[in-house]
C-alpha positions as CSV (number, residue, x, y, z in Angstrom):
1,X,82.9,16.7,20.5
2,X,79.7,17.6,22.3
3,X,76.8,15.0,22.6
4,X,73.0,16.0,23.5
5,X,70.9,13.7,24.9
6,X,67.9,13.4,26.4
7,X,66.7,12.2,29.8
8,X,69.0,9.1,31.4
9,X,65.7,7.3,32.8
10,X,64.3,7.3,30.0
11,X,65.9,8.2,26.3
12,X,66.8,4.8,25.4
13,X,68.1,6.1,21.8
14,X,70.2,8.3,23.8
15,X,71.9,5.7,25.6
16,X,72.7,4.1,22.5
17,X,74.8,7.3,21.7
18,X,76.1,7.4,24.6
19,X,77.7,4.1,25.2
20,X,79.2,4.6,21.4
21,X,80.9,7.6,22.0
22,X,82.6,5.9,25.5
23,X,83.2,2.6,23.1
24,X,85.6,5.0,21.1
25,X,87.3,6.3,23.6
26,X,87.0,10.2,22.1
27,X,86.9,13.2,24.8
28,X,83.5,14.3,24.5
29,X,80.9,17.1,26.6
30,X,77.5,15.6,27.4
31,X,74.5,17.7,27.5
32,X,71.3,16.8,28.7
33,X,68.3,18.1,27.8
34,X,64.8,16.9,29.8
35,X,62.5,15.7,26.7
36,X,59.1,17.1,27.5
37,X,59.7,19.6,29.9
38,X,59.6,23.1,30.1
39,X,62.9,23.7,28.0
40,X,62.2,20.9,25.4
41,X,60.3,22.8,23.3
42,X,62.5,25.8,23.4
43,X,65.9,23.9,23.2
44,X,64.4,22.1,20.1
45,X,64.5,25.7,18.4
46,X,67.9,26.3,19.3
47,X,70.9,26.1,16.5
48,X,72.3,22.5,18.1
49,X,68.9,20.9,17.6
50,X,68.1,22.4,14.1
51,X,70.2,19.5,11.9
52,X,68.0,16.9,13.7
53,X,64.6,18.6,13.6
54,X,64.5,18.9,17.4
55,X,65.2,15.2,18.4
56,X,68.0,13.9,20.6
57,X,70.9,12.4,20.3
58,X,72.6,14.9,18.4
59,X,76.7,14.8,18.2
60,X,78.9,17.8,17.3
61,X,82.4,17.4,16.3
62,X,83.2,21.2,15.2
63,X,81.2,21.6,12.3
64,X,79.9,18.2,11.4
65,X,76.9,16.9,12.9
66,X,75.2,13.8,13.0
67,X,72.0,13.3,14.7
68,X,71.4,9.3,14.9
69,X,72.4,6.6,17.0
70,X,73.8,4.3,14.5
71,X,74.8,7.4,12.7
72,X,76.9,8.6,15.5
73,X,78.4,5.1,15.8
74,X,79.5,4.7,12.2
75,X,81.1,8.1,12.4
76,X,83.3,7.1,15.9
77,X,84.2,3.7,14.2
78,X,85.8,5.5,11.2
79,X,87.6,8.1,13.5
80,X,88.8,5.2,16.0
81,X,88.9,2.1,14.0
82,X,86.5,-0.4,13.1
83,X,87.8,-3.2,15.1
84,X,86.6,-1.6,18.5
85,X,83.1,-1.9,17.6
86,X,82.7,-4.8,15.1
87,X,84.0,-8.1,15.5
88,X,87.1,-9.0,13.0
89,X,86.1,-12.2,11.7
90,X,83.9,-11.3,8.7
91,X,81.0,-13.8,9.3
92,X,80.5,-12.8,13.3
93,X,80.9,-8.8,11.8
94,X,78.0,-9.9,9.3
95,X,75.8,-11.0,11.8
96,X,76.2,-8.0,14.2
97,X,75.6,-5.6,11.5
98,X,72.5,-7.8,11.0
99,X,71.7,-7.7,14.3
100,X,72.6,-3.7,15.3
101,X,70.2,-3.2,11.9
102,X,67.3,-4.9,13.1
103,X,67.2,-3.6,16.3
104,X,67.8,-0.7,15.1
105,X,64.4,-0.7,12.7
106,X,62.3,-3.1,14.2
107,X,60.5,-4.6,17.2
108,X,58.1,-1.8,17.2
109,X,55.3,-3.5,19.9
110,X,58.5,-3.9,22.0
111,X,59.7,-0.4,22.4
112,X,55.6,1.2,22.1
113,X,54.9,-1.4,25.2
114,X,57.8,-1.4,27.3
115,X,59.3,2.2,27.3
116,X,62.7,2.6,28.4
117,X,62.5,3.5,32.5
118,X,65.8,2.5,34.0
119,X,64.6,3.5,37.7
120,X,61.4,1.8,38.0
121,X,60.0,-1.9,38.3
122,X,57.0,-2.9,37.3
123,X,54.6,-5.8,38.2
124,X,51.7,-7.5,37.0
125,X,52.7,-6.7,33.1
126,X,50.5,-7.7,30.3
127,X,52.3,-8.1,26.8
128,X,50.7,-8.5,23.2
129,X,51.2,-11.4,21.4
130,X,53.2,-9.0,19.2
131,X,55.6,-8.1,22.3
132,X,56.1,-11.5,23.2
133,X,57.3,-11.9,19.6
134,X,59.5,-9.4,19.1
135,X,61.0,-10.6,23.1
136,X,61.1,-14.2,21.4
137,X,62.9,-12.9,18.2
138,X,65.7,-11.0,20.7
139,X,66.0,-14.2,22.7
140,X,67.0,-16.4,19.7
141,X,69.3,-13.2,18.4
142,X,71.6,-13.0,21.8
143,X,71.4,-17.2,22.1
144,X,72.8,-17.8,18.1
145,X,75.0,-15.4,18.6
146,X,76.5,-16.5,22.0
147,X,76.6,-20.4,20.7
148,X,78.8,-19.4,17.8
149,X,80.7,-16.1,18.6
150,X,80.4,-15.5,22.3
151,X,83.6,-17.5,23.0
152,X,85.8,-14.4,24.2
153,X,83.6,-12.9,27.1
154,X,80.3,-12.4,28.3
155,X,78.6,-10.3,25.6
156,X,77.3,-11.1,22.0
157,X,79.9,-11.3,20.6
158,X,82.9,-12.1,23.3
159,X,84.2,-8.6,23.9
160,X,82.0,-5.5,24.4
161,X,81.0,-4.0,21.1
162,X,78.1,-2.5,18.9
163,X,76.1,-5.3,18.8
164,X,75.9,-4.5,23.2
165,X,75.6,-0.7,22.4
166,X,72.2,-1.2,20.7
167,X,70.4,-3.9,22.8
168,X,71.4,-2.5,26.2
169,X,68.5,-0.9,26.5
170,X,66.6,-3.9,25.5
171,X,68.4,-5.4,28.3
172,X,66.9,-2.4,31.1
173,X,63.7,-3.0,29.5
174,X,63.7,-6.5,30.2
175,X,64.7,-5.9,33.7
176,X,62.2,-2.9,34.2
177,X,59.4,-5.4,33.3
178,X,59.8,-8.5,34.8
179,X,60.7,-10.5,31.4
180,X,61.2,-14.1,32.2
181,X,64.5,-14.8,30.3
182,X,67.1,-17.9,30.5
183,X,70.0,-18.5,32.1
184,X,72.4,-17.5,29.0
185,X,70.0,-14.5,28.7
186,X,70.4,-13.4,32.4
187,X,74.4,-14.2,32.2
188,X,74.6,-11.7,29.4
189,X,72.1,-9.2,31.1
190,X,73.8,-8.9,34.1
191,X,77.2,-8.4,32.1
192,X,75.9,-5.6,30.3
193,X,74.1,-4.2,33.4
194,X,77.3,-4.8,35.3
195,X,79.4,-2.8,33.1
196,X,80.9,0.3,34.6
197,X,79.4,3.0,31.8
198,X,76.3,1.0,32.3
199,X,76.7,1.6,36.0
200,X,77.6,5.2,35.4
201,X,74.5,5.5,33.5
202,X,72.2,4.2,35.9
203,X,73.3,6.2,38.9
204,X,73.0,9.3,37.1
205,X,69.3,8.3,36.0
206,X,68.8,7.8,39.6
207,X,70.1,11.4,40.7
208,X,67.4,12.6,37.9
209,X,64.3,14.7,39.2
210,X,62.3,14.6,35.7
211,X,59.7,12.1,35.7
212,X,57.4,11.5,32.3
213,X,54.4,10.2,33.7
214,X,53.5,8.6,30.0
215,X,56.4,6.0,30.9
216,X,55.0,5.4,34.2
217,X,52.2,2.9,33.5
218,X,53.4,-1.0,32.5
219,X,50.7,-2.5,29.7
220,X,48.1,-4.0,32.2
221,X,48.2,-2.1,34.6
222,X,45.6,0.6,36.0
């Protein structure tokens, strides 16, 4: 299998991908492509980004193809088996499909305010009311289901699965801009930031030279 993404700092769709092909476990070759720099435009025209209409992630298993991040998880759970993403018990399974969905479509102000930007730290943000809603919203999310599924480890759901996959990089934005969280929040942040792909991730968006300066400026400031 081959998987493109796009920068580490910054793709946060990408990372998604990512952490669900190393949830299944499959042999895959990672290719990154710097969104917005000189080669974007030409990669975009090349035969790996045609299915996708030049955007990234994009996986390749021979001939099949599938070029979104929930996508691309669905199609590892049915190679590897369902249980290694989904809770078994049908009503904690519900609600993480519920959850992965939402994220997955929503929270707009969210992700237009706070771009992903692993590396950097930001001070002095200003949020919309909007923002601070959709932050509220994600709050209640990880807190329901910690009180009532959270029993068997330190992410949403006890053990590391989808549900962690999708709001990871709601979890870097958080930390990139200062969000005042609670204690079960920050428990469960620092599991997912702990995690060794995580950590894997992170150096490597470290060791990045591309820097997008529209991702550079926190809401608020000059």
């Amino acid at each position: 299998m081959k998987l493109i993404i796009g920068n580490k700092n910054y793709s946060s769709w990408s990372l998604r991908a990512w952490l669900a092909v190393k949830q299944s476990g499959l042999s895959f070759e990672e290719i990154t492509v710097p969104m917005f720099g000189e080669q974007w435009e030409s990669a975009k025209q090349q035969d790996g980004f045609q299915a996708s209409s030049g955007k990234v992630p994009i996986l390749w298993d021979g001939e099949t193809v599938i070029w979104d991040s929930l996508a691309i998880l669905e199609y590892c759970a049915d190679k590897v088996g369902r249980d290694r993403f989904w809770p078994k018990d049908d009503t904690a399974r519900g609600m993480a499909r519920a959850m992965v969905a939402e994220m997955h479509s929503s929270y707009g102000a969210l992700r237009s305010e706070c771009p992903m930007n692993i590396r950097k730290r930001f001070q002095g943000v200003h949020l919309t009311d909007a923002c601070k809603h959709d932050i509220v919203r994600i709050l209640g999310l990880w807190a329901e289901a910690r009180a009532r599924f959270g029993d068997g480890g330190p992410f949403l759901f006890g053990t590391f699965g989808a549900a962690d996959v999708f709001y990871a990089p709601v979890v870097s934005r958080f930390i990139s801009y200062g969000i005042g969280v609670p204690g079960f929040a920050a428990t469960y942040m620092e599991a997912v930031w702990e995690h060794d792909w995580m950590q894997s991730w992170i150096a490597a968006s470290d060791n990045e030279e591309w820097v997008i300066e529209q991702y550079e400026t926190a809401p608020g400031e000059a």
